[in-house]
C-alpha positions as CSV (number, residue, x, y, z in Angstrom):
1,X,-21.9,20.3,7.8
2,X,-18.8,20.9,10.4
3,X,-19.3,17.2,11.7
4,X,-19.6,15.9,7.5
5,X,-16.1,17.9,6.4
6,X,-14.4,16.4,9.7
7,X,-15.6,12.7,8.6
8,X,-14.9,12.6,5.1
9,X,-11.3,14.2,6.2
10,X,-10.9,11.5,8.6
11,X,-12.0,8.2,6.3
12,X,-10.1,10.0,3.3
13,X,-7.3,9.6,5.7
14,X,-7.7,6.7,7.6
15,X,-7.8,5.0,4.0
16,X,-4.4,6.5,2.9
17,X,-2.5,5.7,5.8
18,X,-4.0,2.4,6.3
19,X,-3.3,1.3,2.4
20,X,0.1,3.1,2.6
21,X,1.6,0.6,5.7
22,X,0.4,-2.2,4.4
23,X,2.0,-2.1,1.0
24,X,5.5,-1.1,2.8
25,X,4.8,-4.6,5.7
26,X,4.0,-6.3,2.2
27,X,7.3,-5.6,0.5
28,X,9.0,-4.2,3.3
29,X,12.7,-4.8,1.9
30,X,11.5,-2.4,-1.1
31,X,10.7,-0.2,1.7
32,X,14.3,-0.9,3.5
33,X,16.0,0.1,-0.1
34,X,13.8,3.2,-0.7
35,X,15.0,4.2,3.1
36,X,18.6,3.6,2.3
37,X,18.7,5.8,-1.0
38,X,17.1,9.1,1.2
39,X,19.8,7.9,3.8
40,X,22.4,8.0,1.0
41,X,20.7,11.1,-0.4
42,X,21.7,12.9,2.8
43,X,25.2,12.1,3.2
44,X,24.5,9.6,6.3
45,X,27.5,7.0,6.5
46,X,26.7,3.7,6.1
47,X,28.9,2.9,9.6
48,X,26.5,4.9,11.4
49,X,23.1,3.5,10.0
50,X,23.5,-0.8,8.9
51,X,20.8,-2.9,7.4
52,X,19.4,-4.3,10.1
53,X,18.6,-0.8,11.6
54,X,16.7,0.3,7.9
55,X,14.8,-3.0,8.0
56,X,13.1,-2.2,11.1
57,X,13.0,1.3,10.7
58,X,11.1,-0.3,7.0
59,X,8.7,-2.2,9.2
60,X,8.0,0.1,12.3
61,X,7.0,2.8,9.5
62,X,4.7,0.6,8.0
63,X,3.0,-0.5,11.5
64,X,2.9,3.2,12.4
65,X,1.2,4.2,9.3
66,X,-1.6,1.1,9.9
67,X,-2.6,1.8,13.2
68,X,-2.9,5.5,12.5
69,X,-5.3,4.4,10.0
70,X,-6.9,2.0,11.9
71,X,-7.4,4.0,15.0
72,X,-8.7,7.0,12.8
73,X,-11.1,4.7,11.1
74,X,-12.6,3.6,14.2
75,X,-12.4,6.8,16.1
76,X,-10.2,4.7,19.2
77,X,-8.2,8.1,21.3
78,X,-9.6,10.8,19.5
79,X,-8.1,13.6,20.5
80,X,-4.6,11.4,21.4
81,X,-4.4,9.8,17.1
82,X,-5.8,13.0,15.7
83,X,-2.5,15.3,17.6
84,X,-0.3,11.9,16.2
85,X,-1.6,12.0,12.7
86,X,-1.1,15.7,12.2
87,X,2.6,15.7,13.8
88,X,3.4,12.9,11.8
89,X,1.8,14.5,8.7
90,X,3.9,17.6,9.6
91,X,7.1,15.7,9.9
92,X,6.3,14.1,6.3
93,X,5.3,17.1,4.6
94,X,8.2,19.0,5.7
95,X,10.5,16.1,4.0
96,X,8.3,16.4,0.6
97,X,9.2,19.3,0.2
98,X,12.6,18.9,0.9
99,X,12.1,16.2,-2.1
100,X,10.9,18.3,-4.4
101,X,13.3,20.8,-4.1
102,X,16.2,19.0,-4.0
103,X,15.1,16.3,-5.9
104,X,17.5,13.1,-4.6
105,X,15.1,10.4,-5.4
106,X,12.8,10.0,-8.4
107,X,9.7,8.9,-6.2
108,X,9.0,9.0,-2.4
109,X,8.1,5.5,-2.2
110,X,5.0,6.5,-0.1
111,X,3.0,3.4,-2.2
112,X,5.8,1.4,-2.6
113,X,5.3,0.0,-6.0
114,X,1.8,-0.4,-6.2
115,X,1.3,3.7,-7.2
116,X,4.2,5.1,-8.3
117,X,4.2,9.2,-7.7
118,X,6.8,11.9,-8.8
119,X,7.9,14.4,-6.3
120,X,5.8,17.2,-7.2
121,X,2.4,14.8,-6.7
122,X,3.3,13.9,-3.7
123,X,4.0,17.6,-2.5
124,X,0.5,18.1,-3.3
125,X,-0.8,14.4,-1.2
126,X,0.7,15.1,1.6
127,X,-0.7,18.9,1.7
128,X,-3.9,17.4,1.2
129,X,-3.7,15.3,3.8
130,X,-1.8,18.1,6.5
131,X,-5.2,20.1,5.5
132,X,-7.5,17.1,6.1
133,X,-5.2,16.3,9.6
134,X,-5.6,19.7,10.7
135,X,-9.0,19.4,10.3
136,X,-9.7,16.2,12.3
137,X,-7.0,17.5,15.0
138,X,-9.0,20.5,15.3
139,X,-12.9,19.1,16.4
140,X,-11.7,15.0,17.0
141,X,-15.0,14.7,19.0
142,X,-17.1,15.0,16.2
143,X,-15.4,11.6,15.0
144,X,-18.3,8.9,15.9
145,X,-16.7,5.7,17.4
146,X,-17.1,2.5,15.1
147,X,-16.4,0.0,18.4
148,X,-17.3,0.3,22.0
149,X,-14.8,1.7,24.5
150,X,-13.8,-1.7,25.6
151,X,-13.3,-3.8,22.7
152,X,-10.8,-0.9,21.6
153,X,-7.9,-3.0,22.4
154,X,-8.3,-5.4,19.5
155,X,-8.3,-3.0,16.9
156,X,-5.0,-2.0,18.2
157,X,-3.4,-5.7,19.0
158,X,-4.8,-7.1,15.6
159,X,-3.2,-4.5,13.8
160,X,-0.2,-4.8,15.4
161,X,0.0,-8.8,14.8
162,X,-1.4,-8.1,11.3
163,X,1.3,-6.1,10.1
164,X,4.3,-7.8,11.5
165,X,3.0,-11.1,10.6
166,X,2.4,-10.2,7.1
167,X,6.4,-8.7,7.1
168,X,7.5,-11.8,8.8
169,X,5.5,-13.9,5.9
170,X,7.0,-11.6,3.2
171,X,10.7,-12.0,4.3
172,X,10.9,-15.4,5.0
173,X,8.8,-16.2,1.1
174,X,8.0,-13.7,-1.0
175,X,5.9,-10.8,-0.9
176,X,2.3,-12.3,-1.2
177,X,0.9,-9.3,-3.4
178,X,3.7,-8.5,-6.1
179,X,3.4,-4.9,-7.6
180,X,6.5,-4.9,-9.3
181,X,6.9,-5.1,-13.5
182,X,8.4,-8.6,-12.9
183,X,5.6,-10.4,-11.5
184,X,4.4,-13.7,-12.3
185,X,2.8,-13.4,-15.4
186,X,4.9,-10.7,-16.6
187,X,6.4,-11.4,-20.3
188,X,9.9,-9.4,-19.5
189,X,10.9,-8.7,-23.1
190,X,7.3,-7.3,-23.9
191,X,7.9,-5.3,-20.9
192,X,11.0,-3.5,-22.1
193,X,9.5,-2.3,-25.6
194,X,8.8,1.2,-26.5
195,X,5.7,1.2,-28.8
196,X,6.1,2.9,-32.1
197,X,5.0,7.1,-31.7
198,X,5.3,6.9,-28.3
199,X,5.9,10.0,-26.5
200,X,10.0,11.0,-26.6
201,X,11.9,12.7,-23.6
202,X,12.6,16.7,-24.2
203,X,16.1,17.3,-23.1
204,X,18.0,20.4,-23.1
205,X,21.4,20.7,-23.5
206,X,23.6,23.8,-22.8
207,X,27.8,24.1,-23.8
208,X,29.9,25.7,-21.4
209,X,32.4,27.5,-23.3
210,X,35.9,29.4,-22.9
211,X,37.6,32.2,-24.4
212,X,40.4,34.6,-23.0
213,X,39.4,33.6,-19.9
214,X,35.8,33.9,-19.8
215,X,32.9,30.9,-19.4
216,X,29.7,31.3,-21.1
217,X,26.7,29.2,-21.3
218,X,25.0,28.4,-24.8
219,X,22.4,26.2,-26.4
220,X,22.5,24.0,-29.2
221,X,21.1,26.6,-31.3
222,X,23.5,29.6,-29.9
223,X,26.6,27.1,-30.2
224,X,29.7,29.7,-31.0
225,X,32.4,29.8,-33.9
226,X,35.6,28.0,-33.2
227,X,37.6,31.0,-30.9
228,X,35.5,29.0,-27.8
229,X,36.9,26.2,-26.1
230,X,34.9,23.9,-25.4
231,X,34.2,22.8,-21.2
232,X,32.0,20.7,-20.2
233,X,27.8,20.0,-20.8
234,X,25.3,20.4,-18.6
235,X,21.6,18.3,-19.6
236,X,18.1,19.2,-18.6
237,X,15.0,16.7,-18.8
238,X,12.0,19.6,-19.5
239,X,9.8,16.8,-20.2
240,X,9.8,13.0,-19.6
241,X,8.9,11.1,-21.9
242,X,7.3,7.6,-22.5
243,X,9.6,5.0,-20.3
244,X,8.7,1.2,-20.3
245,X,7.8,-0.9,-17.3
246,X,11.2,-2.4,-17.6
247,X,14.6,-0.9,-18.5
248,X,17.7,-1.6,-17.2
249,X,17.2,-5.2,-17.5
250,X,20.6,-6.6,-19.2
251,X,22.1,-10.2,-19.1
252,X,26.3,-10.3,-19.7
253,X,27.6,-13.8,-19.6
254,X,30.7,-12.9,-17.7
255,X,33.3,-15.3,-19.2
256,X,33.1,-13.8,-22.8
257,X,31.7,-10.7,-21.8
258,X,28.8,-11.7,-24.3
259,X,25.1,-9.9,-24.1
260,X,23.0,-12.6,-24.1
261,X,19.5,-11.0,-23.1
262,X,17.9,-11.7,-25.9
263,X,19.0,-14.9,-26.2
264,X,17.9,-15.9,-22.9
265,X,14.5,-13.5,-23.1
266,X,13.7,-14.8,-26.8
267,X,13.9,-18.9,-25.5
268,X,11.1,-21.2,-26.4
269,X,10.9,-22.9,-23.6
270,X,11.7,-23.0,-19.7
271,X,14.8,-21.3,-18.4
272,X,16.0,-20.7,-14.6
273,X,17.6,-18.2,-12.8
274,X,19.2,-18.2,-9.8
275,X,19.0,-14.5,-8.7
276,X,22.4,-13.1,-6.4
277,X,22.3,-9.0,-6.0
278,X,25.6,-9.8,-3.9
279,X,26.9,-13.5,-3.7
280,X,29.4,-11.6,-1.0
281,X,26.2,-11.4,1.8
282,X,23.8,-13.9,-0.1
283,X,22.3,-17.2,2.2
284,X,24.7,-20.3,1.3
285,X,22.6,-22.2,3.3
286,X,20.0,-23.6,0.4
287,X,23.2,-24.5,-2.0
288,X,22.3,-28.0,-1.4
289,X,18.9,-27.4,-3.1
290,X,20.0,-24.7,-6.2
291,X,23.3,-27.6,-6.9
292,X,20.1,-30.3,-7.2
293,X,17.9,-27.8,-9.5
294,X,20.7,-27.3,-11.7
295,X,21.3,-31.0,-11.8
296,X,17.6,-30.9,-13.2
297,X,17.9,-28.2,-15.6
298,X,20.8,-30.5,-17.1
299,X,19.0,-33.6,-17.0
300,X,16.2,-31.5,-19.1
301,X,18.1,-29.6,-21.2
302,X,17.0,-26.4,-19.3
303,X,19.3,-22.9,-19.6
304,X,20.4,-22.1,-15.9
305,X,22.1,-18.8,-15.2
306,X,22.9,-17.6,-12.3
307,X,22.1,-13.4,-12.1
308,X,24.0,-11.4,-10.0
309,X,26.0,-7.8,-9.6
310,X,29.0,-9.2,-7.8
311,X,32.5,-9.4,-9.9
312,X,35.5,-11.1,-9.3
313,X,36.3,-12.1,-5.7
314,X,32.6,-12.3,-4.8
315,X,31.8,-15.1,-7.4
316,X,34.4,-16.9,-6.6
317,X,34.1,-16.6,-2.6
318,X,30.6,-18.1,-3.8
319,X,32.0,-20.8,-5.3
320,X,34.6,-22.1,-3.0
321,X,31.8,-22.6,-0.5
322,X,29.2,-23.8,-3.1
323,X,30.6,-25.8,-5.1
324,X,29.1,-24.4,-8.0
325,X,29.3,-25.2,-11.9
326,X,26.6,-22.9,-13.7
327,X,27.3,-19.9,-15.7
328,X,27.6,-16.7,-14.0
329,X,26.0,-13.5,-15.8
330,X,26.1,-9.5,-14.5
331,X,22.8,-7.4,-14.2
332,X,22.5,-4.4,-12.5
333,X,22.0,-4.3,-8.8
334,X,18.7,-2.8,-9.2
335,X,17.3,-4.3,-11.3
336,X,18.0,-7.8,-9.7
337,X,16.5,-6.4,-6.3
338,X,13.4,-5.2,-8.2
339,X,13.2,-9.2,-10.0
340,X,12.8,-11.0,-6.2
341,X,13.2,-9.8,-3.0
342,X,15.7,-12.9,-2.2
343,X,19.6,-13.5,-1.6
344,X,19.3,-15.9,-3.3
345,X,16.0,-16.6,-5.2
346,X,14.6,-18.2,-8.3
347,X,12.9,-17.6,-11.0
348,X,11.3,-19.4,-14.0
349,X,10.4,-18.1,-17.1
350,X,8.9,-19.9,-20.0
351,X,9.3,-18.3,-23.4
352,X,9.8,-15.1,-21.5
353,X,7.1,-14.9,-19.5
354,X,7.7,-15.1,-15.1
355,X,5.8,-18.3,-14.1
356,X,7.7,-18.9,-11.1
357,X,9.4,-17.1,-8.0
358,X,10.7,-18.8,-4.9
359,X,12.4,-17.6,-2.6
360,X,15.7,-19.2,-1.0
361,X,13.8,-20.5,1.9
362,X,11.4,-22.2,0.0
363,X,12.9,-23.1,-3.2
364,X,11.3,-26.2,-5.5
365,X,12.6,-29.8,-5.2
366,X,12.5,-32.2,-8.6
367,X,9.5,-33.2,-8.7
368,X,7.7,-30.1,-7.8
369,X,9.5,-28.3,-10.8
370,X,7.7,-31.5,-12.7
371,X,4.3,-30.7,-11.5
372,X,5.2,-27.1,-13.3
């Protein structure tokens, strides 16, 4: 029965650490941003930690978390990855629950997009898994090895080359396995709908009011008679309620300062856009390409907008090197990192709907955006 508990702890395991690094090598700049809000969360200066040092620390979690898995599920060091698994479970638990009490992101990130969980559920994972680590730490010879003693190796080397290769592949394209609510396929406005009776968010509200010197607190319901000055308000979300898959997805042409999201969302039709979360750090060296895709979009009376979150000196720094004569339009930061994990990418929609995503390394030429 001993030898049974210890196994199921150890595939249980093995699974969850294995599927967890290789959705973060698959999207690993989604890892790199999720790394740089906990970094912001804790007050760490951005002159002391740069992008190139959350990247890799992106990638080197994910490998870390793959061979874990893979050495657990083929029983390769015992006693050596059962003592790493449950300090590293230690280390993670101990920052959950420094999550959920402080609450400074909304989700760990632990899946990356493809399961998203609040800070409370994964609390409770990674206890789970500290129990089921302390388990397999405690009798790792009861573990039966799935490879001989000297093929070991390969487990070890393949995983290694798997992982990087796969967040090599994924930086230079496109993630090969997209999770995210803008994937091809995705209809973007149907996305950002609330459905009629769906569940609402319960918020409370509470009034901090003065009088002769002394602040009180009261609800809505206890709000006082006109002697109170009014403060300041403080709101609470007791319960969430139904959110879409997509929010925070706005389109404002920047030369009349016109919301065109709609319009652009609503199109019958093909449209293109050139996605820029910051034209100040984005790759000029494809402008060649996006200059002869807008040439096409003319030539077929496709909209082209170019998306980004810079303002002002940015777009124009952009360009004076570029050359370029589409539209501009603002959308949040976010958001446009979420779209395409590219500086610059594309993206084509047809009457709403994501049918193509290309990243600036490997953008379309004419007649491939015939074929489509």
């Amino acid at each position: 029965m001993l030898k049974v508990i210890v196994n199921i702890a150890r595939f249980i395991t093995a699974a969850v650490f294995l599927f967890s690094g290789f959705v973060k090598a698959v999207d690993p700049l989604g890892t790199q941003y999720k790394l740089q809000d906990y970094i912001e969360a804790m007050g760490i200066s951005n002159d002391w930690v740069n992008d190139w040092q959350t990247l890799g620390g992106a990638i080197l979690l994910a490998l870390v978390e793959f061979i874990i898995g893979a050495m657990l599920l083929f029983a390769i060091n015992r006693r050596v990855i059962s003592k790493i698994a449950l300090l590293f479970m230690l280390i993670m638990t101990a920052l959950t629950v420094w999550i959920y009490i402080e609450d400074p992101v909304s989700d760990c990130g632990c899946f990356g997009d493809a399961i998203i969980l609040s800070n409370g559920e994964t609390l409770l994972k990674n206890i789970f898994l500290l129990a089921a680590t302390i388990t397999i730490a405690w009798r790792p010879l009861l573990m039966p090895r799935f490879i001989s003693l000297k093929n070991q190796w390969l487990i070890f080397n393949f995983s290694t080359f798997g992982i990087l290769a796969l967040a090599a592949y994924s930086l230079y394209y496109l993630p090969p396995i997209d999770f995210r609510p803008y994937h091809i396929g995705a209809n973007i406005y149907e996305g950002m709908i609330i459905p009629e009776g769906a569940e609402q968010p319960v918020i409370e509200t509470t009034f901090i009011m003065e009088k002769n010197g002394e602040r009180k607190e009261f609800s809505l319901e206890e709000y006082p008679d006109s002697t109170w000055t009014f403060v300041d308000t403080k709101t609470k979300i007791i319960k969430k309620g139904y959110e879409p898959p997509i929010h925070d997805f706005s389109i404002v042409r920047l030369f009349d300062d016109r919301d065109i999201t709609e319009l652009v969302l609503r199109h019958k039709g093909y449209t293109l856009l050139l996605i820029a979360p910051h034209l100040e750090n984005a790759d000029d060296g494809c402008f060649g390409k996006i200059d002869e895709i807008y040439e096409y979009s003319l030539e077929k009376n496709i909209p082209f907008y170019c998306l980004t979150a810079s303002i002002g000196e940015g777009i124009e720094h952009w360009i004076e090197i570029t050359g370029a004569e589409y539209p501009f339009c603002n959308t949040d930061e976010t958001t446009l990192k979420t779209i395409i994990r590219s500086n610059p990418g594309l993206v084509m929609l047809k009457d709403g709907v994501v049918v193509g995503k290309w990243s600036h390394n490997d953008l379309p030429d004419k007649e491939e955006l015939k074929e489509i």
